[in-house]
C-alpha positions as CSV (number, residue, x, y, z in Angstrom):
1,X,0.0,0.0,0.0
2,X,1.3,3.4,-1.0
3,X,2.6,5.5,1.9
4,X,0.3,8.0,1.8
5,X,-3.0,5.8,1.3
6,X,-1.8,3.7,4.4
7,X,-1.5,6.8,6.4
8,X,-4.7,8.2,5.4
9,X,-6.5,5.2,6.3
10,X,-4.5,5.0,9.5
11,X,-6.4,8.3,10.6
12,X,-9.7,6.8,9.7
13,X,-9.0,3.3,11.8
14,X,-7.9,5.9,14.5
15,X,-11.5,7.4,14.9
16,X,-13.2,4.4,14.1
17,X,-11.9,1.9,16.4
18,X,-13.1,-1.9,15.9
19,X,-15.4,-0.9,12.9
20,X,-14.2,-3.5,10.8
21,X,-16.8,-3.6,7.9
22,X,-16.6,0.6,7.7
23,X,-13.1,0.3,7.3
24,X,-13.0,-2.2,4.6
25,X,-15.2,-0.4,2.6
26,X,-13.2,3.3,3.1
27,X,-9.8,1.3,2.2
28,X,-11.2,-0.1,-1.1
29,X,-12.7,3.4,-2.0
30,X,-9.3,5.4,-1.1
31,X,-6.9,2.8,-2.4
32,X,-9.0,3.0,-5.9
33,X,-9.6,6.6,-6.6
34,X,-5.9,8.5,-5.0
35,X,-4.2,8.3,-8.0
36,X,-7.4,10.3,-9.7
37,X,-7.7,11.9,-6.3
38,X,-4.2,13.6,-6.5
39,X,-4.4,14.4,-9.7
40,X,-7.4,16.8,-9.0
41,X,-5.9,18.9,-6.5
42,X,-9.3,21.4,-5.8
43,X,-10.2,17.5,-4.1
44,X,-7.5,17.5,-1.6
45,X,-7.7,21.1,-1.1
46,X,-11.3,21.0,0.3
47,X,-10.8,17.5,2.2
48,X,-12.9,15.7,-0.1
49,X,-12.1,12.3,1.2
50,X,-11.6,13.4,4.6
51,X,-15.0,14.7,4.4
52,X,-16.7,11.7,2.2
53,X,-15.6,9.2,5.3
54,X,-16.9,11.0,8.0
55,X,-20.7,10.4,7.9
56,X,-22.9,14.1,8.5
57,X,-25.0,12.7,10.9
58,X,-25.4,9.6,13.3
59,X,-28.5,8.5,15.3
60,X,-28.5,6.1,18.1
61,X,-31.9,5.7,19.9
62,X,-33.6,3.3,22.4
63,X,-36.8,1.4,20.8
64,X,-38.9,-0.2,24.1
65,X,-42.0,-2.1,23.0
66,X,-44.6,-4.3,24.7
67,X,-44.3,-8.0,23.2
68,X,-47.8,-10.1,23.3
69,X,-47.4,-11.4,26.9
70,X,-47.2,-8.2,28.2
71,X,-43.3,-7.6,28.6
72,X,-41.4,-4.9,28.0
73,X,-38.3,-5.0,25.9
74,X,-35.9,-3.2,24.4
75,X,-33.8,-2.9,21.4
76,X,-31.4,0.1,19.9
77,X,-32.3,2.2,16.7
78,X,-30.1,3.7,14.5
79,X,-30.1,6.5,11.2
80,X,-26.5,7.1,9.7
81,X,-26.9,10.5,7.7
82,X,-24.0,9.6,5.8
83,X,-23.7,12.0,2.5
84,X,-26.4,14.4,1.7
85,X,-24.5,16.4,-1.2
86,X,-26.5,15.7,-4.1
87,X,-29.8,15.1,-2.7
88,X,-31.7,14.4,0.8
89,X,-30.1,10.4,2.4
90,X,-31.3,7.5,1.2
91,X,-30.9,4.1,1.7
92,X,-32.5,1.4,3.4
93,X,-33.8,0.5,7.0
94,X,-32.5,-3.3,8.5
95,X,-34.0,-5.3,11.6
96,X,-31.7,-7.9,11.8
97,X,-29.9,-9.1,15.3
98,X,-26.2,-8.2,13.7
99,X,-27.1,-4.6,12.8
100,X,-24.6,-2.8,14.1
101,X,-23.2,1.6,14.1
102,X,-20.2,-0.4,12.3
103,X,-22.2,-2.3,9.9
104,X,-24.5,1.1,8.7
105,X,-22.1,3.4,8.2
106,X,-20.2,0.9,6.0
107,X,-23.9,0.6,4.5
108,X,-24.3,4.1,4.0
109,X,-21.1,5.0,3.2
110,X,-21.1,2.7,0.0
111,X,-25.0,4.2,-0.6
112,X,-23.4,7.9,-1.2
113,X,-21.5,6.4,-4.4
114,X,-24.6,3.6,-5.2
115,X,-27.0,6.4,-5.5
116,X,-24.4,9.0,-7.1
117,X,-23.9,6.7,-10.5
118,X,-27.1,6.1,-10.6
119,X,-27.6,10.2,-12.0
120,X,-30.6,10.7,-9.5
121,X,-30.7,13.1,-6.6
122,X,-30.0,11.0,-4.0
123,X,-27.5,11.1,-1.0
124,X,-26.4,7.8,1.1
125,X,-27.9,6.7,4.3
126,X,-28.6,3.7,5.9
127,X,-30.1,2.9,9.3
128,X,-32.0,0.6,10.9
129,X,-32.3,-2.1,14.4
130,X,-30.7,-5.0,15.9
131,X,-34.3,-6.5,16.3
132,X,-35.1,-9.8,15.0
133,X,-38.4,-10.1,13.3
134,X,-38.7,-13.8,12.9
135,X,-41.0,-15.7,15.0
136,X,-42.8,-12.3,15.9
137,X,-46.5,-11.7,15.9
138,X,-47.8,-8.9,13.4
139,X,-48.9,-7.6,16.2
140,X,-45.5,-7.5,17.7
141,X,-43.9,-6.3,14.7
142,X,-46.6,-3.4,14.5
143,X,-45.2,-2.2,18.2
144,X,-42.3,-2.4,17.1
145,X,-42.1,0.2,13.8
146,X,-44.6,1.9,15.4
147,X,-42.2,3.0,18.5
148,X,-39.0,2.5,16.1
149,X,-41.0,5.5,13.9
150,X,-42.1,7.3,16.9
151,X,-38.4,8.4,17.3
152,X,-36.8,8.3,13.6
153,X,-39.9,10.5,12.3
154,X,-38.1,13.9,13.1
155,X,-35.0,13.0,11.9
156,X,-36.5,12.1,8.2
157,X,-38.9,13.4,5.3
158,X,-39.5,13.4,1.9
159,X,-36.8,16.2,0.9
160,X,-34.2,15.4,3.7
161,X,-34.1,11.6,4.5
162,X,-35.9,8.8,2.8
163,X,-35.6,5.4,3.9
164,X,-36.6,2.3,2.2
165,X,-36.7,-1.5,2.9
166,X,-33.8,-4.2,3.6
167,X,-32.8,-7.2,5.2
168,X,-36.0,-7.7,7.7
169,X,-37.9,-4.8,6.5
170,X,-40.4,-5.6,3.6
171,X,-44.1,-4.5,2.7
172,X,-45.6,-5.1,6.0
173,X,-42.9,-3.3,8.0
174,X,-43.1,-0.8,5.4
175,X,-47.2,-0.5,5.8
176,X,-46.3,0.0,9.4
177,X,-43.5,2.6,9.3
178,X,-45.4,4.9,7.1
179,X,-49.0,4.6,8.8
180,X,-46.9,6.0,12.0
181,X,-45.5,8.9,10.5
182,X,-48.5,9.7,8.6
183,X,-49.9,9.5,11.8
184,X,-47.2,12.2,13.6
185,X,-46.7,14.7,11.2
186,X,-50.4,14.7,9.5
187,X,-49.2,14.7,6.1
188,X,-49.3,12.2,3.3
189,X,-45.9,12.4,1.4
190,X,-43.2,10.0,-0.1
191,X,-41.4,9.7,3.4
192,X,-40.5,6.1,2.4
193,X,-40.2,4.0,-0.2
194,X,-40.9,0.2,-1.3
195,X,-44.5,1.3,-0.2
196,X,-47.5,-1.1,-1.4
197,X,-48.7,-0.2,-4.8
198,X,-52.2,1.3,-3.7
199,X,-50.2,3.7,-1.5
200,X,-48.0,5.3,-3.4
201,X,-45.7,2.4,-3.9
202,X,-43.6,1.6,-7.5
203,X,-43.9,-1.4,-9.7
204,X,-41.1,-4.2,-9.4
205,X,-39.4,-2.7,-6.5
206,X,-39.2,-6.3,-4.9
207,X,-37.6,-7.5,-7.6
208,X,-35.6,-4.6,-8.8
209,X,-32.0,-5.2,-7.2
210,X,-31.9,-8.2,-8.6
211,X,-33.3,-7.6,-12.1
212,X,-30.6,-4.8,-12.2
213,X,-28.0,-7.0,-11.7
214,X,-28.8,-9.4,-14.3
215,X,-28.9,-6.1,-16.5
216,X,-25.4,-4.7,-15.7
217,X,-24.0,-8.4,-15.8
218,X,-25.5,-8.7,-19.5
219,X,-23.3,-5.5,-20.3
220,X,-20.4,-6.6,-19.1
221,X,-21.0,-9.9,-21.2
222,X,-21.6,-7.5,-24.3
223,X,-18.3,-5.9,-24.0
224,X,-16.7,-8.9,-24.7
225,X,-19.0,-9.9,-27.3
226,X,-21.0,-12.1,-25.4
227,X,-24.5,-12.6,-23.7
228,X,-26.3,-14.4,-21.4
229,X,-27.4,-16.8,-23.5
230,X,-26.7,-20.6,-21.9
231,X,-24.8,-19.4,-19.2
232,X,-24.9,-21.3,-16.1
233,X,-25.0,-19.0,-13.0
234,X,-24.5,-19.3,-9.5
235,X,-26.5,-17.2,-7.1
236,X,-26.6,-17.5,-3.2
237,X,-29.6,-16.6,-0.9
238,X,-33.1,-17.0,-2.0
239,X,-35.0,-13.5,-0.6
240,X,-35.9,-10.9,-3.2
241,X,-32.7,-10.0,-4.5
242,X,-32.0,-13.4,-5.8
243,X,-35.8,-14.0,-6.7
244,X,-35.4,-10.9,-9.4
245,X,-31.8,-12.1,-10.6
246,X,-33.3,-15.4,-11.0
247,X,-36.3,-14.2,-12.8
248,X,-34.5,-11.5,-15.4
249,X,-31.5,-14.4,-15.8
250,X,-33.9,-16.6,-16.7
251,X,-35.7,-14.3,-19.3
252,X,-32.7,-13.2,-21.3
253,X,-31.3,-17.1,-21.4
254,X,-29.2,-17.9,-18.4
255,X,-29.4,-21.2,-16.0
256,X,-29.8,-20.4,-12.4
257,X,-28.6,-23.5,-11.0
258,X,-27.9,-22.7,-7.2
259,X,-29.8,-21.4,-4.2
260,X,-28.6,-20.8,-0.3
261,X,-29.8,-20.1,3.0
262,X,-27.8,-20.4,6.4
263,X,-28.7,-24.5,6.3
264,X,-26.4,-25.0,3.2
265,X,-27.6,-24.7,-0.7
266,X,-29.5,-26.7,-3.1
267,X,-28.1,-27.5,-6.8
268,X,-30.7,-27.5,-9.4
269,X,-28.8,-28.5,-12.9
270,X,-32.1,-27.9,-14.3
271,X,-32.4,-24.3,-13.9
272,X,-34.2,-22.7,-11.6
273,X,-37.4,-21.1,-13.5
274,X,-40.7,-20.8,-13.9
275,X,-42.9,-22.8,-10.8
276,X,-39.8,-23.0,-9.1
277,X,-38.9,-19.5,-8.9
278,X,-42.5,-18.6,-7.6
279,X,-42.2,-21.2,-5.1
280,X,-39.1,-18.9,-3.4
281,X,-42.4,-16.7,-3.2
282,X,-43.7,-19.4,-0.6
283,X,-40.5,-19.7,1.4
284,X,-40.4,-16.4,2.0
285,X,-44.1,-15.6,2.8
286,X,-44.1,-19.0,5.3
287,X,-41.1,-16.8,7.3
288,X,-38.8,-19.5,6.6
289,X,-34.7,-19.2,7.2
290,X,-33.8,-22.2,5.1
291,X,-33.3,-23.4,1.4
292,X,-33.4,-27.5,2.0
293,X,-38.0,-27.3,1.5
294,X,-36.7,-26.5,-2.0
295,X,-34.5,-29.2,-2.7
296,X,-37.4,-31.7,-1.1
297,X,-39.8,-29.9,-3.1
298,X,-38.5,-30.4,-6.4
299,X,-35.7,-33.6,-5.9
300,X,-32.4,-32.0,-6.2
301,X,-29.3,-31.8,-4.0
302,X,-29.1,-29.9,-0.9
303,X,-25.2,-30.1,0.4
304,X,-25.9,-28.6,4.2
305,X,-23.3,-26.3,5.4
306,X,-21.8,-25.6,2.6
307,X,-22.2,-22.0,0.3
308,X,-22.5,-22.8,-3.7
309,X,-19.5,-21.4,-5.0
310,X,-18.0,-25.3,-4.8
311,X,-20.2,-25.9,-8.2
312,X,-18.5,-25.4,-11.5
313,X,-20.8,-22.3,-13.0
314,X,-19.7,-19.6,-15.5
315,X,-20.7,-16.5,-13.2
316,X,-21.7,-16.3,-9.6
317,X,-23.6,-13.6,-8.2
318,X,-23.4,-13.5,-4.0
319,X,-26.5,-12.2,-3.4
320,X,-27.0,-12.5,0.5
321,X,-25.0,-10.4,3.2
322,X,-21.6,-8.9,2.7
323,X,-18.2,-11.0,2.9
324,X,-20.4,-14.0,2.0
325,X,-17.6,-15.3,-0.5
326,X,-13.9,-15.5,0.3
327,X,-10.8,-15.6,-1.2
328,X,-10.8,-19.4,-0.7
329,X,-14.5,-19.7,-2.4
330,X,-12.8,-17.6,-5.1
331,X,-10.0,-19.4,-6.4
332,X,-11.8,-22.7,-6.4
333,X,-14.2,-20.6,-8.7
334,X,-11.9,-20.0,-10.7
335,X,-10.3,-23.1,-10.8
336,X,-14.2,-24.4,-11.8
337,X,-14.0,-21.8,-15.1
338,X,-15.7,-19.1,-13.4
339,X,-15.5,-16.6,-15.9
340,X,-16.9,-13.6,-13.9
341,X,-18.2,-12.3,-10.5
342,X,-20.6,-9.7,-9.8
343,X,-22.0,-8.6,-6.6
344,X,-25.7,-8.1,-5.6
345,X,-25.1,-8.3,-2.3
346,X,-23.5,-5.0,-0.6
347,X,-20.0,-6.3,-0.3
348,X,-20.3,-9.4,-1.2
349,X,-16.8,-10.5,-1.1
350,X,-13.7,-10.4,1.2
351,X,-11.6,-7.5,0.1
352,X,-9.4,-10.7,-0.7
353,X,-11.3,-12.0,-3.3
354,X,-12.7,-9.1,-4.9
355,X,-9.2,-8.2,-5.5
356,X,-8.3,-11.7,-7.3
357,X,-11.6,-11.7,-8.8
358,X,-10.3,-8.3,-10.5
359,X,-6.9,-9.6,-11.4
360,X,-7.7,-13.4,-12.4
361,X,-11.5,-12.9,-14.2
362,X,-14.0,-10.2,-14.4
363,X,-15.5,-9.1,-11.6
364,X,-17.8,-5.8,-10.2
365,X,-18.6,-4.2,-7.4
366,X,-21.9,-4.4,-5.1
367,X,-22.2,-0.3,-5.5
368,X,-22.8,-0.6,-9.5
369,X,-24.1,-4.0,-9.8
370,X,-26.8,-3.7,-7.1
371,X,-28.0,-0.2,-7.9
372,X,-31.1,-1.6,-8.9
373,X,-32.7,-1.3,-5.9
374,X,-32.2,2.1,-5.1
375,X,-32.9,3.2,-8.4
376,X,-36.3,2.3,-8.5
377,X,-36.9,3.6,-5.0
378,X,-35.8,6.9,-7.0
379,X,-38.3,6.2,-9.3
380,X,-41.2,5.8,-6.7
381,X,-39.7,9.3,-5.7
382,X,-40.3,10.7,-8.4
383,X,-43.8,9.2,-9.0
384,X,-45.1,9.9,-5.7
385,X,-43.6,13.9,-6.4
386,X,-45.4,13.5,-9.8
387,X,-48.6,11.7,-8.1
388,X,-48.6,9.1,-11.0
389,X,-47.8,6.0,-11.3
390,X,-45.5,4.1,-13.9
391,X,-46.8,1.1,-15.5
392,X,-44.0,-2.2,-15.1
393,X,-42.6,-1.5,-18.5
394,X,-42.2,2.1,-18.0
395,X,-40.1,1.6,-14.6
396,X,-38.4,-1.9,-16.2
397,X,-36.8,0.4,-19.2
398,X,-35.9,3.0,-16.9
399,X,-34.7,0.8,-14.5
400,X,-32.8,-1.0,-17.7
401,X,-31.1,2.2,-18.8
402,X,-30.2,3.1,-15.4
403,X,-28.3,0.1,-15.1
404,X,-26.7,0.0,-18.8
405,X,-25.3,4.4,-18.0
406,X,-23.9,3.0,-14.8
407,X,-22.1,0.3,-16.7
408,X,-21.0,2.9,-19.0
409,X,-19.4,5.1,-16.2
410,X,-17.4,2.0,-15.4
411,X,-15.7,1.7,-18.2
412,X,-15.0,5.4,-18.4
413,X,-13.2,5.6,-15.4
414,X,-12.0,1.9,-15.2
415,X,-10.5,0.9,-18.3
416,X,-6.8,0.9,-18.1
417,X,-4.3,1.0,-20.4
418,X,-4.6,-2.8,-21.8
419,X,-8.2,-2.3,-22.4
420,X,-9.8,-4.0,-19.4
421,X,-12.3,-2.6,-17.2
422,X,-11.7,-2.3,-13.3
423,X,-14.8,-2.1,-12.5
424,X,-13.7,-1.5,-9.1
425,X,-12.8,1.3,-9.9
426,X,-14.3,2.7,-12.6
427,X,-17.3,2.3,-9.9
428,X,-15.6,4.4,-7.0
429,X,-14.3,6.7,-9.4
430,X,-17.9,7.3,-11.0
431,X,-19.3,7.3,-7.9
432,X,-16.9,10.0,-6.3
433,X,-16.8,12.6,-9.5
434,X,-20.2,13.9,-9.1
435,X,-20.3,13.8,-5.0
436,X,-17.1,15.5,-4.9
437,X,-17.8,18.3,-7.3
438,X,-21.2,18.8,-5.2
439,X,-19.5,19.2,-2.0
440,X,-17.2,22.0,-3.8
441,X,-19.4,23.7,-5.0
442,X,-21.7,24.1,-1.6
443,X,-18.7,24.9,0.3
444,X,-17.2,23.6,3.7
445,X,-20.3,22.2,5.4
């Protein structure tokens, strides 16, 4: 690591002690974009990156709630404001028991450059709780947002911070969240988005992370003259984001061949389409944590305890939590014929094996490849300004040409001088230019 870099990110491990995740995030940004960074000096002049790591705003609040035999308990809320230069925060909310400060501001952090290539006013910010909403009642769950909203509702609104949905937060949490603000502030606006469709809500949002990714993976095939078109594909997890990769790969002529939940996976050498992809619809409605109903259900293997990436595929697509595939998980990828990696999860990979991904195959990073999501919560934005709504072609080709200019920006800024793309960093680099010029221009604030 050059000098310089390793003593800049000394400074940031100094004020964020133990954050692990933050910090792995910050030292893939810095290491990526100093060279472009140094060669703009107006950036260092103004502190640009010293700025860009240091999140504007952090929340921490207490949530108590009554749980249906009457006792109290209590869980911690949180709302990291992270960038807000190009347009109010947004990102999503999590309940989850691992939700941690360190885990949201790497969240957020990463959002600021998501929601900057994907051209729409948006700044990062992430937030959300470390409680667990399986095995809760609705009831239960309706406490919950209810007194989770009952704090976070003065901190946000629909032209200074708009969350949206994650990891333990879908349409019913959603339903909840907004009926309690409505409720405090009197007002019917787009406060939040993945809403349900007959309030104010966007076609395909569920499925939009995922269908994005399938979209910028079928670019990066088409700058090397290929497509989709028989590829066998590895994704991991089986909740929305791997339901709309598996749908869109599907359409445009790749094999989905793997599913995963914490019990192990399930290879389907099949393909997993059609009555099979709706019945991920089931697992996820009946609550369920595990993928091995799905492998019972339709008479294929289920290897427990293990993650896919063992299966000889020609992409794989991590579409579950952050550093879900490692440096070991990548080589023997690799070694399989793997010809590329793209992230739909946020972080998807060990700093490890996103580098060797870069060097070995082709590989991309969550903040382009996963835009998908937040770019059709912009999109309900700008409906629910509008007071329209978009019918599901209207917000798929939007969402498609989204996906195919934030491709573009990658190769902008990443190709080097052989002719490959670093997506890496043509994504931090893309992500940084419009951010950076913002914060210029407003001035040191």
């Amino acid at each position: 690591m050059d000098a310089k870099i390793k003593q800049f990110i000394d400074v940031v491990k100094m004020k964020n002690p133990g954050e692990d995740e933050f910090l792995q995030a910050v030292q893939e940004v810095v290491e990526t974009v100093w060279d472009f960074y140094c060669e703009n000096p107006q950036y260092q002049k103004a502190k640009i990156l010293e700025r860009m790591t240091e999140p504007e705003r952090v929340i921490i609040f207490r949530v108590p709630w009554v749980d249906d035999s009457g006792e109290v308990q209590v869980n911690r809320g949180y709302r990291v404001e992270f960038n807000s230069a190009i347009g109010p925060y947004k990102g999503g909310i999590r309940f989850h028991p691992s939700v941690t400060l360190s885990g949201l501001k790497f969240l957020g952090f990463e959002q600021t450059f998501k929601n900057s290539l994907t051209s729409l006013p948006m700044g990062g910010g992430k937030g959300g709780s470390d409680f667990n909403p399986k095995g809760k009642s609705d009831y239960e769950i309706m406490r919950f947002c209810q007194n989770f909203m009952s704090e976070l509702f003065r901190h946000i609104g629909a032209n200074t911070d708009v969350p949206a949905g994650d990891i333990g937060v879908g349409g019913r949490e959603i339903g909840y969240l907004f009926g309690q603000y409505k409720k405090l502030r009197n007002e019917f606006t787009g406060v939040l988005t993945g809403k349900g469709r007959e309030y104010g809500g966007s076609l395909i949002r569920p499925q939009a992370t995922g269908f994005g990714a399938i979209y910028f993976v079928r670019e990066m095939l088409k700058l090397k003259g290929d497509s989709l078109k028989g590829k066998t594909i590895a994704l991991s997890g089986f909740g929305n984001v791997c339901w709309g990769a598996a749908i869109k790969a599907s359409e445009l002529g790749g094999k989905v061949v793997t599913l995963s939940g914490p019990d192990g996976y399930v290879y389907d050498p099949e393909g997993v389409s059609g009555e099979k992809i709706d019945y991920l619809l089931e697992l996820r409605a009946s609550n369920q944590d595990v993928i091995q109903p799905y492998a019972e259900r339709f008479g294929v293997e289920f290897f427990a305890g293990k993650k896919p990436w063992e299966q000889k595929v020609d992409i794989a697509i991590p579409c579950a939590i952050q550093n879900e595939l490692n440096e070991t998980d990548c080589k023997m990828l690799i070694e399989n014929g793997c010809q590329l990696i793209a992230e739909a999860s946020n972080m998807g990979c060990t700093a490890e094996a996103a580098y060797l991904a870069e060097e070995k195959i082709t590989f991309a990073p969550g903040k382009a490849v996963n835009a998908g999501g937040v770019a059709v919560s912009g999109l309900e934005m700008t409906q629910n300004s509008m007071r329209l709504n978009w019918s599901t072609e209207e917000v798929d080709a939007r969402l498609n040409q989204i996906m195919t200019s934030i491709h573009n920006e990658c190769v902008r800024y990443g190709t080097e001088m052989n002719g490959k793309v670093n997506y890496i960093k043509g994504a931090n680099i893309g992500g940084f230019v419009k951010v950076a010029d913002a914060m210029i221009a407003q001035g040191v604030v």
